[in-house]
C-alpha positions in Angstrom: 4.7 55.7 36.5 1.6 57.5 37.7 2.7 61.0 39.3 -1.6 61.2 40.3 -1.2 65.3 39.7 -5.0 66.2 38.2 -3.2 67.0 35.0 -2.6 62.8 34.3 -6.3 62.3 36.2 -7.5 64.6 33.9 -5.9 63.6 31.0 -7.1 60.0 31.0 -10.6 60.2 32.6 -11.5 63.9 31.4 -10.2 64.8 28.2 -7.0 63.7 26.8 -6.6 60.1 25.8 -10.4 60.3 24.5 -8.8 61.5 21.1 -7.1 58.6 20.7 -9.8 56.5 20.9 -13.2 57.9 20.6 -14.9 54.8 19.5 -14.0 53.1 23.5 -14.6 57.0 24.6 -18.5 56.6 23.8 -18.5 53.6 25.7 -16.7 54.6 28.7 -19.3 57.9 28.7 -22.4 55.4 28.3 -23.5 55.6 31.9 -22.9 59.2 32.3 -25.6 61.7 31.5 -24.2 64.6 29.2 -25.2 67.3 32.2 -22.5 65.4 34.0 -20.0 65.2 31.8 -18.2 67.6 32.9 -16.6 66.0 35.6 -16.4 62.6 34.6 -14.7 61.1 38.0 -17.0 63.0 40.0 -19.6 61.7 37.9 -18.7 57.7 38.1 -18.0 58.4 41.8 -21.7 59.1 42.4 -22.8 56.1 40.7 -20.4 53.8 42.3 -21.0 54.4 45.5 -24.4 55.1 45.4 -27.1 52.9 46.3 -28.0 51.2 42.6 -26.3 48.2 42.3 -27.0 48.1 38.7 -25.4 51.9 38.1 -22.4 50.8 40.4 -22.0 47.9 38.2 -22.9 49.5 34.5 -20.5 52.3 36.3 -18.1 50.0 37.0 -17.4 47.8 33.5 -17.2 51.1 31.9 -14.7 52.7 33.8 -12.5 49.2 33.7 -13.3 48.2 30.2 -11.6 51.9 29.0 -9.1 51.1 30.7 -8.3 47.9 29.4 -8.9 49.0 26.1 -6.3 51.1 26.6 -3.7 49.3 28.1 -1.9 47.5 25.8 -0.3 49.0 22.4 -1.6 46.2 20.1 -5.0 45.0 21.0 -5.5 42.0 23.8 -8.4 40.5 24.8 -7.5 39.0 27.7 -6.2 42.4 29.1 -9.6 43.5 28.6 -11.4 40.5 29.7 -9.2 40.6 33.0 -10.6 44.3 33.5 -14.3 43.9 32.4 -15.0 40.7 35.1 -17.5 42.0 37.0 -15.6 41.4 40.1 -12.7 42.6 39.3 -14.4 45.9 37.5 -16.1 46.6 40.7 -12.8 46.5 42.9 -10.6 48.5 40.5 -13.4 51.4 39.1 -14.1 52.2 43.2 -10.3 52.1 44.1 -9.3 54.2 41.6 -11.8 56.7 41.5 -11.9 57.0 45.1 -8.4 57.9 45.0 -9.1 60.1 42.4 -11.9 62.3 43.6 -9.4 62.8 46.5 -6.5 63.6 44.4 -4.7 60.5 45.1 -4.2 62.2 49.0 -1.5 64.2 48.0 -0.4 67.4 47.6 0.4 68.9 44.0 3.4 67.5 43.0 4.0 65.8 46.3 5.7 62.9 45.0 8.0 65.3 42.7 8.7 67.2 45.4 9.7 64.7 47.9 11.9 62.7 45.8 15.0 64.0 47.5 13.8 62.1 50.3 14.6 58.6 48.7 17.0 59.5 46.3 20.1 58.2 46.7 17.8 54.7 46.7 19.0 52.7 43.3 15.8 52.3 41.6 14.6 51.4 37.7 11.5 53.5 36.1 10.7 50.7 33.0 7.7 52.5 31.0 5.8 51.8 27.8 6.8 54.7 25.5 3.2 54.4 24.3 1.6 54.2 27.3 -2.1 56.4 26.9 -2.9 55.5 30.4 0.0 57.3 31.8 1.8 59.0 29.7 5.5 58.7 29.2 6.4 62.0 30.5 5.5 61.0 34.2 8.2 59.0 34.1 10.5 61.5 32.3 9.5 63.8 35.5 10.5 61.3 37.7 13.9 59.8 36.5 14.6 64.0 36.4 13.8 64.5 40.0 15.8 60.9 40.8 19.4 61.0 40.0 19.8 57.3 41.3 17.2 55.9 38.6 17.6 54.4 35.3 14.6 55.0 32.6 14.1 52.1 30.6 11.6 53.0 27.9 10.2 50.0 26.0 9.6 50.8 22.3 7.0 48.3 21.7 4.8 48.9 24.8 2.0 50.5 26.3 0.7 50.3 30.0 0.3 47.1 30.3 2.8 44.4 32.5 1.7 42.0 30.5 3.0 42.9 27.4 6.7 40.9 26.4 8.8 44.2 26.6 7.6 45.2 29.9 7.6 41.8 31.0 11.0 41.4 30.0 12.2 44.4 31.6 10.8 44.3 34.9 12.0 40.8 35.7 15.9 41.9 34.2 15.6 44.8 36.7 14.8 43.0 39.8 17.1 40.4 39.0 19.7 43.2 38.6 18.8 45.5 41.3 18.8 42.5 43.7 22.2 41.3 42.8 23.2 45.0 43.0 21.8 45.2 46.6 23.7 42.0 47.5 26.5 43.6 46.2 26.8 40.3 43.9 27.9 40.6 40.3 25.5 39.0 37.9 27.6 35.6 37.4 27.9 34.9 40.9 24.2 34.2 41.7 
């Protein structure tokens, strides 16, 4: 769960998670010149949409290497191969940070505030408890504001889908939530 408030922006792309890992921190600031550090996301925006192909791509595996560095609780390569393909690093660096420099087009605490809106919608929140991407506590905010939610916390997981416990969950919560929707119990699919 991503709640996109500058608070979790900032805490992943500004200052925050860095202290966790400082050795993939120096790499993520690589292409950023220390006058710009100070706004990091403003920084990378500039260079990946700007006209050097070579910044936008230098730009670009930085931002998505960090983040698959990050992802997972135990170390995976092919998480962070996935992110650093030069394709792929292009797409998600420029997505994401274009959202970002815009606040994710929402208000503060928009999607907080409009939970009541969807809330009596069934609905499970499964979350890495040691997720450094987005920290647990957005989805501790969330299941608060949604009384028709369960929190599944994984112990053994970061961000990542790809790891077994998130994996696990996620595919025992649609299969749950879609028999509960077809008002079917479990044994009768």
């Amino acid at each position: 769960i991503f709640l996109c408030r500058p608070q979790e922006i900032s805490w992943f792309y500004q200052a925050g998670a860095s202290r966790l890992f400082p050795d993939y921190w120096e790499d993520y600031l690589a292409p950023i010149p220390a006058n710009e550090q100070d706004n990091l996301v403003q920084a990378f925006y500039k260079r990946l949409t700007g006209p050097d192909q070579i910044a936008q791509m230098h730009a670009a595996k930085a931002w998505s290497t960090w983040e698959g560095r990050t992802a997972t609780l135990r170390p995976n390569p092919q998480v962070v191969d996935r992110f650093s393909d030069s394709h792929r690093a292009l797409s998600i660096a420029r997505i994401e940070c274009h959202y970002f420099v815009n606040n994710a087009f929402l208000e503060p605490d928009q999607l907080l505030r409009d939970m009541p809106k969807i809330a009596h919608l069934p609905g499970v929140i499964v979350h890495g408890r040691y997720d450094v991407i987005c920290p647990l506590d957005n989805a501790w905010a969330l299941h608060q504001a949604w009384p028709n939610s369960e929190l599944q916390i994984i112990r053994d997981a970061g961000h990542s889908a790809a790891e077994t416990g998130i994996t696990d969950a996620l595919v025992r919560a649609a299969d749950e939530l879609a028999h509960r929707l077809l008002n079917l119990a479990p044994d009768e699919a």
